[in-house]
N, C-alpha and C positions, 0 to 999 in steps of 0.2 A: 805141180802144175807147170806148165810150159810158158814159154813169153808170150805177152800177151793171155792168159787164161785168167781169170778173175772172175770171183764168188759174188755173188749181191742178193738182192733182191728184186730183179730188174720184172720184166713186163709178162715172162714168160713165167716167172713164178707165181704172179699174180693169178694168172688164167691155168693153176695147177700144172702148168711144166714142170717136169721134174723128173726123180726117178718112177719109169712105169709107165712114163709119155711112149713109149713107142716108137716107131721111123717119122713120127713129125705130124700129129691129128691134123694141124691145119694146113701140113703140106701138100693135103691130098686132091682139092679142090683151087685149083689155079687157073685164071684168068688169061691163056693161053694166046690171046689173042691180042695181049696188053704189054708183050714183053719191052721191057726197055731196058736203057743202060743208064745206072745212076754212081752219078763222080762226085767223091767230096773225102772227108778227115774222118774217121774213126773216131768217135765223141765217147762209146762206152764199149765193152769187150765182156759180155757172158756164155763163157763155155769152159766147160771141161768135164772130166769123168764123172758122170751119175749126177749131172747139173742142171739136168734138163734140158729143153731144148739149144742147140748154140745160137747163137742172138749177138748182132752188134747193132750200134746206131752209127748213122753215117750222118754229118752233116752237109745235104745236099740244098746247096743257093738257099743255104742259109735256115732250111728247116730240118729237122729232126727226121729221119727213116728208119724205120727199124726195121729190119733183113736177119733174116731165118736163114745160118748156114748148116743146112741138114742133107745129107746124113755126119755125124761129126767122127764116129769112125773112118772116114774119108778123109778129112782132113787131117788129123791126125799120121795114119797109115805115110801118108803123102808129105808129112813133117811143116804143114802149111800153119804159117802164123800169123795172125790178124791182130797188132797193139792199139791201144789209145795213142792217137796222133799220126797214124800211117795213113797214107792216101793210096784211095780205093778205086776201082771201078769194076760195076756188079752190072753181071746181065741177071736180071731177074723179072720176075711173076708176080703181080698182086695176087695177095689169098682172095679167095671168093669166101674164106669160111671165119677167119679174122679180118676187120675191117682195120685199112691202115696199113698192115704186113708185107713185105717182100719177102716172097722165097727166091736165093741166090741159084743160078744155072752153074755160074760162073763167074769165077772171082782174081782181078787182075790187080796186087797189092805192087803198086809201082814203089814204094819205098822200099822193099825187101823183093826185089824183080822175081817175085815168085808168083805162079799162077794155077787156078785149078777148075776143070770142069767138074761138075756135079751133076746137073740134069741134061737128058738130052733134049731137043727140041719139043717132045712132048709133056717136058714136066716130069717125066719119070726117073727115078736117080739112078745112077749109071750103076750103081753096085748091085742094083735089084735085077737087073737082068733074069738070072734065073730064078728068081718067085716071083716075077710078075711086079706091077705097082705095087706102093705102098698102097694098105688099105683101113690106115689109120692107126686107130688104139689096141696095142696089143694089151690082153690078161693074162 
């Protein structure tokens, strides 16, 4: 596992994230109309190979967010690292399908001046270009 990567049992295992989730079930159903930027500290870090979905909590003005950074071959690819204790700033999407959820567009880790897009403006993850949107759960 890479810095910052870390095993638990966080929010996504709960809701059967894991190996066999797919490009991200609840990433597919976004609130497009809701995007915003949220800034705060890195509180917990869940991602890595076969881990289910990647998942951090940000603590933004003092509450808890939990942000979906999907696709994680993306990140990865792109050597991008997100620790407990780095401070963030995410353009992201509420889920319409998990209530509570941010899915991350885009993610600007000011403590390690590293940055990355992941969706374009309509929610669609940039890697998916040629298959079209994600369309949830793959078997």
């Amino acid at each position: 596992m890479g810095r910052g990567m870390m095993r638990g049992a966080g929010p996504m295992r709960a809701m059967g994230g894991g190996p066999g989730m797919g490009d991200c079930a609840i990433c597919t159903k976004l609130d497009l109309k809701a995007v915003r930027t949220l800034a705060g500290i890195v509180q917990n870090v869940e991602m890595g190979p076969g881990q289910g979905l990647p998942t951090f909590t940000l603590l933004v003005d003092g509450r808890a967010t939990a942000i979906v950074a999907s696709p994680f071959w993306a990140l990865q690819q792109a050597g991008f690292s997100i620790s407990v204790g780095d401070s963030l700033s995410v353009v992201a999407y509420p889920s319409l399908q998990q209530e509570g959820y941010f899915i991350a567009a885009e993610i600007v880790n000011t403590t390690t001046q590293q940055n990355i897009k992941l969706r374009d403006e309509n929610g669609i993850p940039l890697g998916s270009r040629g298959r079209g949107p994600v369309q949830g759960v793959r078997r």
